[in-house]
KEVEXZA-249426 format. One record per residue (C-alpha): x, y, z; residue in one letter. Coordinates in pm, 1 decimal. Layout:
REM residues N
+----------+----------+----------+----+
|        u |        v |        w | aa |
+----------+----------+----------+----+
|        X |        Y |        Z |  a |
...
+----------+----------+----------+----+
//
This chain:
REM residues 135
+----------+----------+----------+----+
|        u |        v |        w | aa |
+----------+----------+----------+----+
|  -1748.8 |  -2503.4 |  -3548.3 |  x |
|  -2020.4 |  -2217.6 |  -3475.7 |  x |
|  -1981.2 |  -2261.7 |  -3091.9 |  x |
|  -1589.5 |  -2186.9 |  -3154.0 |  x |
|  -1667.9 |  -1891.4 |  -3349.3 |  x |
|  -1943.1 |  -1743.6 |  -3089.6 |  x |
|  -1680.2 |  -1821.3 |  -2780.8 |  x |
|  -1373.5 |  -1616.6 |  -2994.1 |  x |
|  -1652.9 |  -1304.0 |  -3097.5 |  x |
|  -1759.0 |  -1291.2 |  -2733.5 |  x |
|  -1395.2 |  -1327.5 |  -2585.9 |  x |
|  -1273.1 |  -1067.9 |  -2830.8 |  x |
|  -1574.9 |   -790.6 |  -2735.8 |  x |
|  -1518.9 |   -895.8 |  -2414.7 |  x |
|  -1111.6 |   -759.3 |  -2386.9 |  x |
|  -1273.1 |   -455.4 |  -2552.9 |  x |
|  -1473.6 |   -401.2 |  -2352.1 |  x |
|  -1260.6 |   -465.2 |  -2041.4 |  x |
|   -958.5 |   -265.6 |  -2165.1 |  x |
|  -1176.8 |     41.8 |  -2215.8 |  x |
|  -1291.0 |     54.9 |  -1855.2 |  x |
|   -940.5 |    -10.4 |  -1711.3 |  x |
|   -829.4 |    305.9 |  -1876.9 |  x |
|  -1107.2 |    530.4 |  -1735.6 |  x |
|   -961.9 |    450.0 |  -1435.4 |  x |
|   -715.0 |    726.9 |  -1251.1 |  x |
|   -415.4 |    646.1 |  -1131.1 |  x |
|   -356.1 |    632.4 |   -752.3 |  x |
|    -50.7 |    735.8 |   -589.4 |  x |
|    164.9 |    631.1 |   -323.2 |  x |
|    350.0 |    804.0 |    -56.1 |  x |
|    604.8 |    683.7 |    181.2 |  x |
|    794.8 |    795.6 |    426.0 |  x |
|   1120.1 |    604.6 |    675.7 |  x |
|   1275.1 |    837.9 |    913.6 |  x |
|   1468.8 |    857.7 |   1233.2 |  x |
|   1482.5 |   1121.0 |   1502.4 |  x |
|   1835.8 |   1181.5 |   1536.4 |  x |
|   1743.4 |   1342.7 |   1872.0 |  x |
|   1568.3 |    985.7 |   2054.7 |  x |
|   1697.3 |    767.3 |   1815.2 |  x |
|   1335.3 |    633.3 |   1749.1 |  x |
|   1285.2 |    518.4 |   1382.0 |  x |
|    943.7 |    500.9 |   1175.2 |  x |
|    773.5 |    459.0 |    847.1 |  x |
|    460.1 |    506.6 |    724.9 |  x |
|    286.1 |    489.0 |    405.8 |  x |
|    -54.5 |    646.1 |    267.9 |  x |
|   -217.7 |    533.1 |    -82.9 |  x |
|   -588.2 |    499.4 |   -236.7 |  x |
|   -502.0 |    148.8 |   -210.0 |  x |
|   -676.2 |    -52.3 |     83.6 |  x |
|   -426.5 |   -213.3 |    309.1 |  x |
|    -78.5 |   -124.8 |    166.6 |  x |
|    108.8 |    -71.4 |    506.0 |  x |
|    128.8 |   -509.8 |    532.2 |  x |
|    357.3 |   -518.3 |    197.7 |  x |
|    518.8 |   -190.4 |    175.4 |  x |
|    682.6 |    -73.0 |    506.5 |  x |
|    900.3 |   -227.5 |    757.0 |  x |
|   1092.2 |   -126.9 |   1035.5 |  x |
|   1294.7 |   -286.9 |   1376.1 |  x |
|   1394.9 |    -80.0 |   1700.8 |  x |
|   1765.1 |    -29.5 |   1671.3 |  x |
|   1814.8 |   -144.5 |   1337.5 |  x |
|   1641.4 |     89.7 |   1076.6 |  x |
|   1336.9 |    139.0 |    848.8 |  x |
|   1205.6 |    -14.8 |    506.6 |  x |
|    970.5 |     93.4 |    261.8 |  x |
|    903.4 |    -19.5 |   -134.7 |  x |
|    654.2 |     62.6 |   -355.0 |  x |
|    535.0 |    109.1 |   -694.3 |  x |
|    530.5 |   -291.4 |   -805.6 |  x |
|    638.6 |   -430.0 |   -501.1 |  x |
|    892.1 |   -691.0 |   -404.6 |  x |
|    782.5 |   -779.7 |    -36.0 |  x |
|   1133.0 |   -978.7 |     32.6 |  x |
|   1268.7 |   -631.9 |     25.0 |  x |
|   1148.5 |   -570.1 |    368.0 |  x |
|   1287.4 |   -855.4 |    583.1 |  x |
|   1604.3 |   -881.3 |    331.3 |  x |
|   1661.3 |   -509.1 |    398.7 |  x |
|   1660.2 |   -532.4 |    788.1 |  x |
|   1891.3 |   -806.9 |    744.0 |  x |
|   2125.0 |   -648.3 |    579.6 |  x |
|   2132.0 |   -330.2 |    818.6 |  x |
|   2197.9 |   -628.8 |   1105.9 |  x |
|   2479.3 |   -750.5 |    928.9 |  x |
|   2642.4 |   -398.1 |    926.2 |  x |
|   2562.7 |   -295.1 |    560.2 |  x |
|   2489.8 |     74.8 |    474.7 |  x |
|   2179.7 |    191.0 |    352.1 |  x |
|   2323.5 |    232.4 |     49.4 |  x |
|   2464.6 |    -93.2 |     15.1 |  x |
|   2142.9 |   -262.5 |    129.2 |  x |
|   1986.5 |   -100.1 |   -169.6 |  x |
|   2242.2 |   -183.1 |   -397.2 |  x |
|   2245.6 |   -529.7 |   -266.4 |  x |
|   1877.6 |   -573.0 |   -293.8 |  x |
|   1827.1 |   -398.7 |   -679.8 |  x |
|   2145.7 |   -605.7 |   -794.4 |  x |
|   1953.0 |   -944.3 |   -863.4 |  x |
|   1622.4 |   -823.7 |   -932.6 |  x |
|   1505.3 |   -813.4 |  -1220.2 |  x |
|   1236.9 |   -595.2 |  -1177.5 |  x |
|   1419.7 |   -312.5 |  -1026.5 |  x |
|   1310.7 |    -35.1 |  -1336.9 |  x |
|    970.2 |    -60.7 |  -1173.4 |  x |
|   1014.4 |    -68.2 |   -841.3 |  x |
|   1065.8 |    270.8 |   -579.5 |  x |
|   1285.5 |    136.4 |   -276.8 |  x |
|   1399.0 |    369.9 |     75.3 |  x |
|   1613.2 |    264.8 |    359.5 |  x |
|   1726.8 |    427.7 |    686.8 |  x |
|   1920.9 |    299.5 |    956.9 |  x |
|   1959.2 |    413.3 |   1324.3 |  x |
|   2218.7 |    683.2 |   1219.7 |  x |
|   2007.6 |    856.1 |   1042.0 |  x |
|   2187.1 |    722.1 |    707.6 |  x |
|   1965.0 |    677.6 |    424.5 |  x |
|   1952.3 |    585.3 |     52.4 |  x |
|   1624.4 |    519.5 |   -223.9 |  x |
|   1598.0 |    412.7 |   -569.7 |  x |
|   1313.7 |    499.0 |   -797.0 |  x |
|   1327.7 |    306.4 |  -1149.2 |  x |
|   1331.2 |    468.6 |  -1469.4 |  x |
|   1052.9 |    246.3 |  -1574.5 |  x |
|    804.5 |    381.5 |  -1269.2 |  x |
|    521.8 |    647.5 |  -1344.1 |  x |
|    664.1 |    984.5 |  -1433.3 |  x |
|    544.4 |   1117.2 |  -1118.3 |  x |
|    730.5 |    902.2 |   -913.6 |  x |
|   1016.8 |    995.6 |   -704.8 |  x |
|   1247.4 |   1033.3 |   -398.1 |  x |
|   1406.3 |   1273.7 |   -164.6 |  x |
+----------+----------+----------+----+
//
């Protein structure tokens, strides 16, 4: 029995302990950007975040089709599922609204697409950090 009780004392400092230092920490931000030069029609995205290694799981983009970027809690399958979409003739806009409609997760996720035209359309759930956004 005293084994128990020393195992539930230490696990229960322990979370105290824990949840105080996650708290101390500051939140990092995000920024992403898909665009097109309506000029060249060359398309790009990019992405810049305290985060090591973001630009594998939240940007994607294809020559002649259009550009991809989520963030905040990520769904990866947005990416390829986006391009597809564009390839099948879908609007930004409709890609977007495709891709939020089944997902549950969708209050917490920030979501931009652009196609070749220079057409574009973003989502940023009510559920993200106040600071987040789109333009």
């Amino acid at each position: 029995m005293r084994p128990i009780i020393l195992f539930l004392l230490i696990l229960g400092l322990s979370q105290s302990v824990l949840s105080q230092t996650f708290y101390k920490v500051p939140f990092a931000h995000t920024y992403s950007i898909v665009a097109v030069d309506s000029a060249t029609g060359e398309i790009g995205a990019a992405v810049q975040s305290h985060w090591f290694s973001v630009g594998s799981v939240v940007i994607w983009a294809e020559a002649g089709v259009g550009a991809v970027a989520t963030q905040s809690l990520v769904n990866v399958s947005f990416g390829t599922r986006g391009l597809n979409l564009l390839k099948e003739g879908k609007t930004p806009r409709e890609a977007v609204d495709r891709l939020l409609s089944d997902d549950e997760g969708r209050e917490v996720r920030q979501l931009a697409i652009i196609d070749t035209r220079g057409n574009s359309a973003a989502h940023t759930g009510k559920n993200c950090i106040p600071a987040a956004g789109h333009i």
